[in-house]
N, C-alpha and C positions, 0 to 999 in steps of 0.2 A: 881463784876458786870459781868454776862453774858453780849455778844455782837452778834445777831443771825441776821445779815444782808442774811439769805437765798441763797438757792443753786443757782448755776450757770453754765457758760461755761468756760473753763479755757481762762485765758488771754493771746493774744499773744503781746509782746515789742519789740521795735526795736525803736533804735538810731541812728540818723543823723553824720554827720562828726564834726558839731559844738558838739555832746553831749547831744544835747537835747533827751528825752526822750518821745514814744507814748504807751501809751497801750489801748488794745481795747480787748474785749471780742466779739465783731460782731454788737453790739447792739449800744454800749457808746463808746465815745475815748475819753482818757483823756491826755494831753498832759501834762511833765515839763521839765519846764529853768532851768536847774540847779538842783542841789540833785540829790538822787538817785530814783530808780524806782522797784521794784521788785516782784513776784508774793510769796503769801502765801498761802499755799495749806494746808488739812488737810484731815483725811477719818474721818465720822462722823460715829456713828451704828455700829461702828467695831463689826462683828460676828451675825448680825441680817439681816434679811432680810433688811432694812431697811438703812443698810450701802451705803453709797452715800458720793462721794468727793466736796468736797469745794475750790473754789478758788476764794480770794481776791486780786484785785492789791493792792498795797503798793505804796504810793508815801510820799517821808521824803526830808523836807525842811528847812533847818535850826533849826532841832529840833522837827520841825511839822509834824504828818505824816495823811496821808487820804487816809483812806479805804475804795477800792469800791467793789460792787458787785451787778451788774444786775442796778437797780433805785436806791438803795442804798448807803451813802455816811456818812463815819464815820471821823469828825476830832479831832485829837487829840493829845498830846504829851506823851500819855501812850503806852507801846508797847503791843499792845493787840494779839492772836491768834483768826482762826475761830472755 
């Protein structure tokens, strides 16, 4: 299964002293208590005019992970790419 949640802004994260987790592209912020948090990047069009980068955050919760991008929001415990 393709997953084309659409281009965006890259994400920027940062963590508190307790650990918790924020990410925000400018737009959305999305906060977690615990797990991890990290950005998935990808270049799409490689070699065409057309080529444009992708960034999804990544948030994984015991197993669970949700992916975002711009209004868009994937959950799931598959480990998918953009």
């Amino acid at each position: 299964m393709k997953y084309d949640i659409g281009m965006n802004k890259v994400h920027e994260i940062t963590t508190d002293a307790e650990g918790n987790h924020v990410g925000t592209d400018g737009d959305i912020t999305v906060s977690l208590v615990g797990g991890r948090m990290f950005k998935r990047r990808a270049i799409k069009g490689v070699g065409t005019e057309d080529s444009h980068e992708v960034c999804w955050l990544v948030c994984e919760l015991d197993g669970v992970r949700v992916y975002q991008s711009g209004r868009n929001v994937i959950v799931s415990r598959a480990d998918i790419n953009p």
